[in-house]
C-alpha positions as CSV (number, residue, x, y, z in Angstrom):
1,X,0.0,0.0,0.0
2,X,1.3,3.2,-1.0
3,X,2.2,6.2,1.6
4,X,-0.2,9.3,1.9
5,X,1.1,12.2,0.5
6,X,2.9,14.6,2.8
7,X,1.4,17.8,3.6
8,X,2.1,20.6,1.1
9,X,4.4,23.2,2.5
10,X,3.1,26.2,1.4
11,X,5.4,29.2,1.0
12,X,8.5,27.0,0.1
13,X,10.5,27.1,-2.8
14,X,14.1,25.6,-3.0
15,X,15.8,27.4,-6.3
16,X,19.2,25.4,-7.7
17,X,21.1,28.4,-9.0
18,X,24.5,26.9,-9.9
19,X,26.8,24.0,-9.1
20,X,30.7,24.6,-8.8
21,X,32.5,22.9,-11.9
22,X,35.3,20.8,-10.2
23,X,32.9,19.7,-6.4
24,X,29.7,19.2,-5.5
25,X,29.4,22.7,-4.1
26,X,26.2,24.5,-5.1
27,X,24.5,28.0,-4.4
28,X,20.8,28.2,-4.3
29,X,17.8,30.4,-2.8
30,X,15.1,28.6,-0.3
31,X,12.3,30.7,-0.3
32,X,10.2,30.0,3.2
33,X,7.2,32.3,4.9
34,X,9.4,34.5,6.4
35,X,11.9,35.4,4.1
36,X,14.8,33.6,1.3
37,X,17.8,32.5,2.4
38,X,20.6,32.6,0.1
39,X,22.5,28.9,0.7
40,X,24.9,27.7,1.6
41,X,24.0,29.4,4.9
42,X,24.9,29.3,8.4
43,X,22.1,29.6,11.2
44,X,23.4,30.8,15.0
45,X,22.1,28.9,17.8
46,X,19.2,30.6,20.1
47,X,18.4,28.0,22.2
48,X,15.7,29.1,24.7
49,X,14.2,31.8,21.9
50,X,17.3,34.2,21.7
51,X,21.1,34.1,20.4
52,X,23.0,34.8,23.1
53,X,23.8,38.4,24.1
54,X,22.9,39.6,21.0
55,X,19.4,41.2,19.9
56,X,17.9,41.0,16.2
57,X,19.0,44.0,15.1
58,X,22.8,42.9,15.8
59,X,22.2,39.5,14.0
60,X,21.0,41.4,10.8
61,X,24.0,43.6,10.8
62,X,25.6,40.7,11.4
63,X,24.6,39.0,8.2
64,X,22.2,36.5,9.5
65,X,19.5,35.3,7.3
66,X,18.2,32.5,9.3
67,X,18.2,31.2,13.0
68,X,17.6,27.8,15.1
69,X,15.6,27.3,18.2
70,X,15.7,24.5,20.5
71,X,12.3,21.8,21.1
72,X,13.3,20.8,24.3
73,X,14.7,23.5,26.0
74,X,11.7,25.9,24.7
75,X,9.2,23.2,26.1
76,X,10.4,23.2,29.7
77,X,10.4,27.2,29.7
78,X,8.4,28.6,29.5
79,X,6.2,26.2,27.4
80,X,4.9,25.8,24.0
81,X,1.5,27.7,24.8
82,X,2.9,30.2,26.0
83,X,5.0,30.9,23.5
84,X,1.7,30.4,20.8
85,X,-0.2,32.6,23.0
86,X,2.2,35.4,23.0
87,X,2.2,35.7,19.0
88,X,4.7,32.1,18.2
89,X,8.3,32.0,18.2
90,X,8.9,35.3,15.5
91,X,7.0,37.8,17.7
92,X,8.0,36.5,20.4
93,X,11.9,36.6,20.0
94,X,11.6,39.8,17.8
95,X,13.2,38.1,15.3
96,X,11.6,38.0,12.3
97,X,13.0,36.4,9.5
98,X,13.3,32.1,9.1
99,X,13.8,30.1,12.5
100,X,14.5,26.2,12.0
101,X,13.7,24.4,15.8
102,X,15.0,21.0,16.0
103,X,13.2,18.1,17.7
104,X,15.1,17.6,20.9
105,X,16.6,14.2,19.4
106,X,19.8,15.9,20.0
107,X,18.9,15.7,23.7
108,X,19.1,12.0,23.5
109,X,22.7,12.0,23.0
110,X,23.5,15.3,25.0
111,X,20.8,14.5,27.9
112,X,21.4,11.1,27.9
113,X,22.0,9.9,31.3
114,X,18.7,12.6,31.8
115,X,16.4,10.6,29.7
116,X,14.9,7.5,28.8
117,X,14.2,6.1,25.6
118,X,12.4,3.4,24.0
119,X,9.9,2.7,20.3
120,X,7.2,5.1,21.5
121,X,9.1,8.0,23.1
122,X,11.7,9.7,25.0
123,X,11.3,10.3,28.5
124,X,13.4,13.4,29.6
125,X,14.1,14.0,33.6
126,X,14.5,18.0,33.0
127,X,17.7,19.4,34.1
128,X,15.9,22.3,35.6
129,X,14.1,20.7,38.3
130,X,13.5,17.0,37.7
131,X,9.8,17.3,36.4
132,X,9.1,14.7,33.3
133,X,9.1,15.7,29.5
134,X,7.5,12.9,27.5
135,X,8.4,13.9,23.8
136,X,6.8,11.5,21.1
137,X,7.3,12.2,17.5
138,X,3.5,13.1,17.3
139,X,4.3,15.8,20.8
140,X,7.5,16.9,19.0
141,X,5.8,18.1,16.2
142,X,3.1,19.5,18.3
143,X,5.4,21.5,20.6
144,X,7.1,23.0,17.3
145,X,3.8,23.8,15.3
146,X,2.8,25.3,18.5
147,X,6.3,27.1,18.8
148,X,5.9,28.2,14.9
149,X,9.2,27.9,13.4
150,X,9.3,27.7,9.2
151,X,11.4,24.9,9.0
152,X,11.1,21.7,11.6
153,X,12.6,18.7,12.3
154,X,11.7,15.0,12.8
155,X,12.1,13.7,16.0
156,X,15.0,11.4,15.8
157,X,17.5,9.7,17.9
158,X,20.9,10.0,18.0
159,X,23.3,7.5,18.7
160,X,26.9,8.8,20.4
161,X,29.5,7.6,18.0
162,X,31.8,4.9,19.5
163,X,28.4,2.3,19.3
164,X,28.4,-1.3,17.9
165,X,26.3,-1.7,14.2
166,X,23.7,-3.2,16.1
167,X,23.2,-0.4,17.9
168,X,23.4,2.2,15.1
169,X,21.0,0.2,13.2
170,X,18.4,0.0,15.9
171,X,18.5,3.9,15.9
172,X,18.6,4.3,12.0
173,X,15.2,2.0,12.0
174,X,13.4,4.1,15.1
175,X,14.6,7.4,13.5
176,X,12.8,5.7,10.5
177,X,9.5,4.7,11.5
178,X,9.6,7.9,14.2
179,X,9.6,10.2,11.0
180,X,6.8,8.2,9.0
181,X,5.0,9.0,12.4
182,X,5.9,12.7,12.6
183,X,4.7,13.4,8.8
184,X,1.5,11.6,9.9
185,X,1.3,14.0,12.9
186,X,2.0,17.1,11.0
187,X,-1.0,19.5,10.6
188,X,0.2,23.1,10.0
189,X,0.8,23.7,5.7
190,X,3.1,26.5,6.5
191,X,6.1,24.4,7.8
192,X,8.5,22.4,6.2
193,X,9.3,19.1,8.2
194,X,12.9,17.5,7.4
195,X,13.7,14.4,7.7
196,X,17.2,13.2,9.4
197,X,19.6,10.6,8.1
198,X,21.0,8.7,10.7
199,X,23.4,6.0,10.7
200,X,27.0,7.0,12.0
201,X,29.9,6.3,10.0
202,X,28.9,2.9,8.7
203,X,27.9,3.7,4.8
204,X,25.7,0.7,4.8
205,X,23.2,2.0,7.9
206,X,23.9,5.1,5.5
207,X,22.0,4.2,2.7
208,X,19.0,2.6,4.8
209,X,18.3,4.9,6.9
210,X,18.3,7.3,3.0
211,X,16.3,4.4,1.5
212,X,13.9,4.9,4.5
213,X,13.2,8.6,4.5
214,X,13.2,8.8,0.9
215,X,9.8,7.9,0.1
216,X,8.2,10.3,2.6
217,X,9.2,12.7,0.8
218,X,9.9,15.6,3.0
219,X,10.5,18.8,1.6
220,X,14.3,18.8,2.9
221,X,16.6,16.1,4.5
222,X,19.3,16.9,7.0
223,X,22.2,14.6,8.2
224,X,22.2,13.7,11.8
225,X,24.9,12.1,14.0
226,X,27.8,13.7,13.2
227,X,30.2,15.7,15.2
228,X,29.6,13.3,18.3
229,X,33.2,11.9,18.1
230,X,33.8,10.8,14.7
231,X,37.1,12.2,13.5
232,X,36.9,14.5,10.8
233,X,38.4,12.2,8.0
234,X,35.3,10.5,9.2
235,X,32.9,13.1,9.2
236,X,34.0,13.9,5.4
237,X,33.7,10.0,4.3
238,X,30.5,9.9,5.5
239,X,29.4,12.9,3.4
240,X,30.7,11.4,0.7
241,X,28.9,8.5,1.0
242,X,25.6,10.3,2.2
243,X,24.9,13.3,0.6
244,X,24.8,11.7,-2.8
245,X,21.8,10.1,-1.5
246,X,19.6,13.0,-1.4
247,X,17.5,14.6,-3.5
248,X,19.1,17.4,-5.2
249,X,16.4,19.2,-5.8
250,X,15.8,19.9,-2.2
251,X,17.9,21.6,1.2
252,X,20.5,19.6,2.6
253,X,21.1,20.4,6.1
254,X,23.9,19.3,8.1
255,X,23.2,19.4,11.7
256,X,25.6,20.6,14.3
257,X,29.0,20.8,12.7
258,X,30.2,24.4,12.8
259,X,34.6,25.2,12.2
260,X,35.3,26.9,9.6
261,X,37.1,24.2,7.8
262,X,34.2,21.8,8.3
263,X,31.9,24.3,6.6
264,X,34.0,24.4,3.5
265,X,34.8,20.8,3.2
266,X,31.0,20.2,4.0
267,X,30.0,22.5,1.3
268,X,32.0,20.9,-1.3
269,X,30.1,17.8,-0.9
270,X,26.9,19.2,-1.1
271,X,25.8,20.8,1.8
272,X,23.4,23.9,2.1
273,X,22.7,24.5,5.5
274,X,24.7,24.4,9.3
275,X,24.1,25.3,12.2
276,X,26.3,25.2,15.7
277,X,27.1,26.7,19.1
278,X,31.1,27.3,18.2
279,X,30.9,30.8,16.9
280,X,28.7,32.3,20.0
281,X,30.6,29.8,22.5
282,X,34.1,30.7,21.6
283,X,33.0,34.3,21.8
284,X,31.8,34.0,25.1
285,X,35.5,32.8,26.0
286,X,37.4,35.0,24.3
287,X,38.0,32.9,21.1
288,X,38.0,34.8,18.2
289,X,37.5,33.4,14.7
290,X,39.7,35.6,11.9
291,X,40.8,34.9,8.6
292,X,44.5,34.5,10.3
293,X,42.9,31.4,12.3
294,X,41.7,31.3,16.0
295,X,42.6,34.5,18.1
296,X,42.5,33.9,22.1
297,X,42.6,37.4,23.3
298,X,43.5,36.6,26.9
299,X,47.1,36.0,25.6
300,X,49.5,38.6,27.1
301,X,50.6,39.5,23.2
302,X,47.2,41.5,22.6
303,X,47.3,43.9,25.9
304,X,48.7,46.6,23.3
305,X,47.6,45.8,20.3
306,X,45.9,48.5,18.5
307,X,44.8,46.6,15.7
308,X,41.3,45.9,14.5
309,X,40.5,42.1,15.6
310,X,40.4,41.5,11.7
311,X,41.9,43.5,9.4
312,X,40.1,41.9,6.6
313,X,36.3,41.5,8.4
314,X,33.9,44.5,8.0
315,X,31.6,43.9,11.3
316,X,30.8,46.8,13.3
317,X,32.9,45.3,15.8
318,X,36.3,45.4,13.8
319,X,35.6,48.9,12.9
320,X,35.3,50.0,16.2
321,X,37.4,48.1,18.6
322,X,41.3,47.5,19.0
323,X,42.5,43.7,20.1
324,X,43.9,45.4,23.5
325,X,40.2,46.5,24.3
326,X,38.4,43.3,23.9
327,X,41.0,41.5,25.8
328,X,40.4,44.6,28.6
329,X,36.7,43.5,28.9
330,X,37.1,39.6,29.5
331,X,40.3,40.6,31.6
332,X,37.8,42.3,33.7
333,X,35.0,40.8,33.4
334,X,32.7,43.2,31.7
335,X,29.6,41.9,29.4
336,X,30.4,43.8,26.3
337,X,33.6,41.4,25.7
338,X,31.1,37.9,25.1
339,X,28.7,40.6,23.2
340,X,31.1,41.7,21.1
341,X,33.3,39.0,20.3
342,X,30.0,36.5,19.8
343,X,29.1,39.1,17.1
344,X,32.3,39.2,15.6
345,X,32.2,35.3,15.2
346,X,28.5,35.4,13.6
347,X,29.7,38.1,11.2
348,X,32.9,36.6,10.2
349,X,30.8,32.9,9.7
350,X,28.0,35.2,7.7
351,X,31.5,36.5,5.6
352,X,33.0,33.3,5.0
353,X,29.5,32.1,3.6
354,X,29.5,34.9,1.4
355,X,32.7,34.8,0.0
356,X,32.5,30.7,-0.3
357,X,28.9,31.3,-2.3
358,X,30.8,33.8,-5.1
359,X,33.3,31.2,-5.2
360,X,31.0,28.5,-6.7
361,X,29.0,30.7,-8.9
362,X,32.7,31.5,-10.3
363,X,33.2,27.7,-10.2
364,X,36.4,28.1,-8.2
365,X,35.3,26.5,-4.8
366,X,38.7,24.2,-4.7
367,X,40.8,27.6,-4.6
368,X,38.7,29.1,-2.1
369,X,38.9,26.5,0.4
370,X,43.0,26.2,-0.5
371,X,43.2,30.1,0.3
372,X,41.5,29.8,3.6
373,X,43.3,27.3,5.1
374,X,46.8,29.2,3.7
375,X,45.3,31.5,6.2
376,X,44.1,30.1,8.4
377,X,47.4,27.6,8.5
378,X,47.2,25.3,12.1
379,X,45.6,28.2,13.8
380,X,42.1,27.0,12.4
C-alpha cells in the first residue's frame, strides 16, 4: 500500500542556482514564509528563543539570514503555549526572519544519562528541576507547530559515535518509523518538516536509513549524528557517502557541525545548510574566529595591540574596537567582551558564507577552500 502524500508546504521554494564545476558545491535560494535565504548558509544557535547576548538587530547587521531554536529547551520554559499565545516564536523573539527548531533528538545524546528512551518516546528528567518531558514524534511536532518555526525537524534519535552496528541500526530503523509517524502528525501547511539521516559512520546504515526517508518525501533532508566523536576524515567520508543520496532538488542540512574548515569541506560535498554553538561559544571565552585562524585574546601579546581584531572582516565590531580593548573586557569581566566577540564570530561565519557562495558561482570552490586554510594555517 502506498504512503499518503505529505502535507504541502506552502510558501516554500528551493531554487538550484549553480553548481561549482570541479565539487559538489552548489548555491541556491530557499524561499520559506518568512523570508529567502541565500544557501549555503549558516544559522546561529538561540536555544531558549534568543542568540546569546545579542538582539535582532545585531544578528542582521551581522549577516544573518536564518536562526535555530531549541524543542526541548523551549518546552520546559516557558512552554509551548505560552509561546503560541504570545504571537509564536517570530513575535515572540523579535526576530523576524526564518527560524528552523529542531526536535530535541539531540537531547538524547546530549541528555542522555537525563532521559529515557524506548519505540514510542523519549522520557526526559528536566535538568531544571527533575519534572518529566515525554516527547513522542506526534508531541514533538506539536510543541514546534505550537512554537511556529518555518522549517522543523523530525524527531530522531541519535546514537553517540563509538556504538556497535547493532546499535546504530536500531537507531537508523526508530529514527525511521519515528519520522513516518511525525509526517503523519503534522497538521500546520506553513512548515516544512525534514527528515534526518542517521546512521553514524557505517555507509551501509547510511543508505538505509536514505532508502527509509526517501519515500516520505519531506520537503528537505538533513544529516544527523555527526560531530559526536567521529574524526573528521570520518565526518567527510560519510558525506561522501551520504549526501549523494539525497535529493538534489531539495535543502541539505547538516546538523551541528560548525569550524570553519568543516563548513567548507561540507559544502563541497553538497551541503546547504549548518548550524552550531562554536561561533557564540568561543566568543563568550574570548576565542576569536579571523581569517588568520583562531585569536585567544587573553594572551598577554594583545594587551597593546591597537589593531582591528580583523583586518580583513567589516563587522561593526572590527571597525570599532582595538584587540587590547576586547581583551580589557574579559580581563575584567565586563559583558560587552562575550557581546562583542559572539558578534564578531557570527559576522565573520556570515563573511566566510559569502565569500564561499561567489566562489561556486565563479566555479572556483577548490581555490577558495585552498586560500583559507593558507590563512588560516594550524591556527584554524
Amino acid at each position: 500500500m502506498p504512503s499518503p502524500s505529505p502535507l504541502p508546504s506552502s510558501g516554500f521554494e528551493f531554487h538550484l542556482d549553480h553548481t561549482d564545476a570541479a565539487t559538489a558545491a552548489r548555491v541556491g535560494r530557499w524561499r520559506t514564509p518568512h523570508g529567502t535565504v541565500d544557501t549555503p548558509a549558516f544559522m546561529p544557535v538561540g536555544t531558549a528563543g534568543t542568540v546569546k547576548g545579542l538582539t535582532p538587530d545585531q544578528l542582521k547587521a551581522a549577516g544573518v539570514q536564518m536562526v535555530l531554536a531549541n524543542t526541548y529547551h523551549l518546552a520546559l520554559r516557558p512552554g509551548p503555549e505560552i509561546v503560541a499565545e504570545l504571537g509564536g516564536l517570530h513575535r515572540f523573539s523579535g526576530w523576524d526572519g526564518p527560524i528552523l527548531t529542531d526536535s530535541g533528538g539531540f537531547q538524547v545524546f546530549s541528555l542522555a544519562k537525563l532521559s529515557r528512551l524506548d519505540d514510542e518516546q523519549v522520557v526526559f528528567r528536566s535538568h531544571i528541576d527533575g519534572s518529566l518531558l515525554e516527547l513522542s514524534p506526534e508531541r514533538a511536532v506539536l510543541i514546534q507547530e505550537q512554537l511556529g518555526a518555518d522549517c522543523i525537524m523530525c524527531l530522531d534519535e541519535c546514537p553517540p559515535h563509538e556504538v556497535s552496528a547493532e546499535r546504530v541500526r536500531a537507531a537508523v530503523d526508530r529514527t525511521t518509523r519515528w519520522a513516518t509517524r511525525c509526517r503523519d502528525a503534522q497538521r500546520r501547511g506553513d512548515q516544512a518538516l525534514f527528515g534526518i539521516v542517521q546512521g553514524g559512520t557505517f555507509r551501509e546504515l547510511r543508505e538505509r536509513s536514505a532508502e527509509g526517508l526517501l519515500p516520505l518525501d519531506f520537503p528537505g533532508y538533513a544529516v544527523g549524528g555527526l560531530s559526536v566523536g567521529e574524526s573528521p576524515k570520518q565526518m567527510y567520508e560519510t558525506l561522501d557517502w551520504t549526501v549523494p543520496l539525497l535529493p538534489a532538488d531539495r535543502p541539505r542540512y547538516l546538523m551541528g557541525v560548525g569550524r570553519p574548515i568543516d563548513l567548507i569541506e561540507a559544502v563541497l560535498r553538497g551541503i546547504d545548510l549548518f548550524d552550531c554553538v562554536l561561533p557564540t561559544r568561543n566568543g563568550r571565552n574570548a576565542s576569536a574566529f579571523t581569517h588568520e585562524g583562531v585569536l585567544r585574546l587573553r594572551n598577554q601579546k594583545f594587551q597593546r595591540d591597537d589593531g582591528p581584531l580583523d583586518p580583513n572582516c567589516s563587522c561593526p565590531v572590527c571597525r570599532q574596537f582595538s584587540r587590547g580593548y576586547l581583551r580589557h573586557l574579559f580581563i575584567v569581566n565586563e559583558m560587552l567582551g562575550p557581546i562583542l566577540l559572539s558578534w564578531h564570530n557570527l559576522a565573520y561565519y556570515q563573511q566566510l558564507l559569502a565569500g564561499l557562495r561567489q566562489a561556486i558561482r565563479e566555479n572556483r570552490a577548490a581555490e577558495f577552500r585552498a586560500v583559507q586554510l593558507a590563512g588560516w594555517g594550524n591556527n584554524s
